[in-house]
C-alpha positions as CSV (number, residue, x, y, z in Angstrom):
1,X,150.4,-69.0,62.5
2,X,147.3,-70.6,64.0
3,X,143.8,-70.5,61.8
4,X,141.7,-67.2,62.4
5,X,138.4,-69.0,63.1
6,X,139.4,-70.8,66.2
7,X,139.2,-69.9,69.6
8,X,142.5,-71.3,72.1
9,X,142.0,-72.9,75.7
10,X,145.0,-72.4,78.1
11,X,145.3,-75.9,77.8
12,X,146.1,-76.4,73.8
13,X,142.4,-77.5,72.6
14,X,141.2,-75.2,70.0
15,X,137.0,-74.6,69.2
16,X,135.9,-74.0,65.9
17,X,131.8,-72.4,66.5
18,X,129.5,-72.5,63.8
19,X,126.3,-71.7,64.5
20,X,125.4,-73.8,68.3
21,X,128.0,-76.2,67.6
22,X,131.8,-76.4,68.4
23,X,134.3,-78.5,67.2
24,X,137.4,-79.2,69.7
25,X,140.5,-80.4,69.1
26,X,144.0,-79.6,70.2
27,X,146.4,-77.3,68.9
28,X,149.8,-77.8,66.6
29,X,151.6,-76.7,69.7
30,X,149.8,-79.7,71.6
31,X,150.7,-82.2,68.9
32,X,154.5,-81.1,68.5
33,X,154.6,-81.1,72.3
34,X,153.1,-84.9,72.7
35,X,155.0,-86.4,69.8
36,X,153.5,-89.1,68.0
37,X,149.8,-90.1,69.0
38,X,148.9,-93.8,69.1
39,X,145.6,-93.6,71.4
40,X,143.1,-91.1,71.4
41,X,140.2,-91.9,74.0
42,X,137.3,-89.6,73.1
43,X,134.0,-89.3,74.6
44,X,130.7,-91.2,73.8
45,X,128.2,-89.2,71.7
46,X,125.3,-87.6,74.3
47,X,128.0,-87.4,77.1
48,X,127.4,-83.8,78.8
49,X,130.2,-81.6,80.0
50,X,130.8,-78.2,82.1
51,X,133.5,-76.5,80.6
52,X,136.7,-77.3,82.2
53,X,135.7,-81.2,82.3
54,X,137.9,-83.8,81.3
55,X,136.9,-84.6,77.1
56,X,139.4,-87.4,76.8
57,X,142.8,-88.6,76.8
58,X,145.8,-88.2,73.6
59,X,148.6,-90.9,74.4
60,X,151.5,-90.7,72.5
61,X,155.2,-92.2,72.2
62,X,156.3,-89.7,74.9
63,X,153.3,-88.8,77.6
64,X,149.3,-89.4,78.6
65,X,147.6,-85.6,78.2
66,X,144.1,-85.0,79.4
67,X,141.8,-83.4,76.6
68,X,139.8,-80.2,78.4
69,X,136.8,-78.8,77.3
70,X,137.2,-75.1,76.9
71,X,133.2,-74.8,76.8
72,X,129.8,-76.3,78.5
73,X,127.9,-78.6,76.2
74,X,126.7,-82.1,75.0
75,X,128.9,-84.2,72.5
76,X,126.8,-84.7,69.6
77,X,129.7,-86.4,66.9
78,X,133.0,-88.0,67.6
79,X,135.6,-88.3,65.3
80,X,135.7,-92.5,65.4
81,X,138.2,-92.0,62.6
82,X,140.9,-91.3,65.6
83,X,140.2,-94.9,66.6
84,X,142.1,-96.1,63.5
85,X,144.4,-93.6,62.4
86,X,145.4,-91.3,65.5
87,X,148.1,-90.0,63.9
88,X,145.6,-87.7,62.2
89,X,146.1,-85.5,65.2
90,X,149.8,-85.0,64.2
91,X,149.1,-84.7,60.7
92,X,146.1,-82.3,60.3
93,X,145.2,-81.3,64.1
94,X,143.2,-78.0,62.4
95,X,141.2,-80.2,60.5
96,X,141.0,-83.8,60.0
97,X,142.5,-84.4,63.5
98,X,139.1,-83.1,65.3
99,X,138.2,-84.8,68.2
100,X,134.5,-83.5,69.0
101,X,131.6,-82.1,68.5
102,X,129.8,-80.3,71.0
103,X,126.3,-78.5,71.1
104,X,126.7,-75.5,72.8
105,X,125.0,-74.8,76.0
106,X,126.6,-71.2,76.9
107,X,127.4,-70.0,73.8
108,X,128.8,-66.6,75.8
109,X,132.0,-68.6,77.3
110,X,133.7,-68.5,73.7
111,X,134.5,-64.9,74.2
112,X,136.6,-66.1,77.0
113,X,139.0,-68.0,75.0
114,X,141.7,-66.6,73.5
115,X,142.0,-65.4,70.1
116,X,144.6,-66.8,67.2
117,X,146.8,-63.5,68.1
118,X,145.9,-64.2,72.3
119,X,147.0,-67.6,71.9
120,X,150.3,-67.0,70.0
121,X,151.1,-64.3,73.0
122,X,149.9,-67.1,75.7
123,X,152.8,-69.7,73.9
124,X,155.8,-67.1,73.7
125,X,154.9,-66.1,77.3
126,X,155.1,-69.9,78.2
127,X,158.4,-70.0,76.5
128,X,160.4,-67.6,78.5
């Protein structure tokens, strides 16, 4: 069961919004999928992205996977901690495994991602 104050991309990242900030990262379906992590490449802090924009890349022992923002915004903090230890994505990917923090610039496009209950739809549709 996925947390109920996130908000689920098509593509596995997840946003957390508090106030006119998001957190991204990607979701336990994302992690299981890749395996174990050994790379994370995240974006430098001031970076501005449309959402849809490539965030990053996650490398792991089985595949590369691009890292999508789901909204538009400037990256105000990166989790440097994923430079050292990017197994924290496979350990806690709802909490210490965050990759980014954005400011938001269209606060409005987080009621286009899917909700928890959306999102667990979206992956047992992908499944059959």
């Amino acid at each position: 069961m996925e947390p109920q104050d996130l908000r689920f991309h098509k593509e596995h990242e997840w946003i957390r919004v508090e106030g006119n900030k998001a957190t991204l990262g990607i979701s336990q379906f994302a992690q299981d999928a890749l395996g174990d992590v050994v790379f994370v490449d995240v974006p430098k802090v001031g970076t501005s992205l449309q959402a849809e924009d490539q965030l990053g890349e996650v490398e792991s022992t089985k595949a590369t996977s691009t890292i999508y923002t789901p909204v538009t915004g400037k990256i105000l903090e990166v989790n440097a901690e994923l430079q050292d230890h990017p197994e924290l994505l496979n350990q806690d990917p709802y909490g210490k495994g965050w990759i980014a923090v954005l400011e938001l610039a269209n606060p409005g496009e987080v009621d286009a991602l899917m909700t928890p209950e959306q999102y667990t739809a979206f992956l047992a549709s992908q499944e059959s």
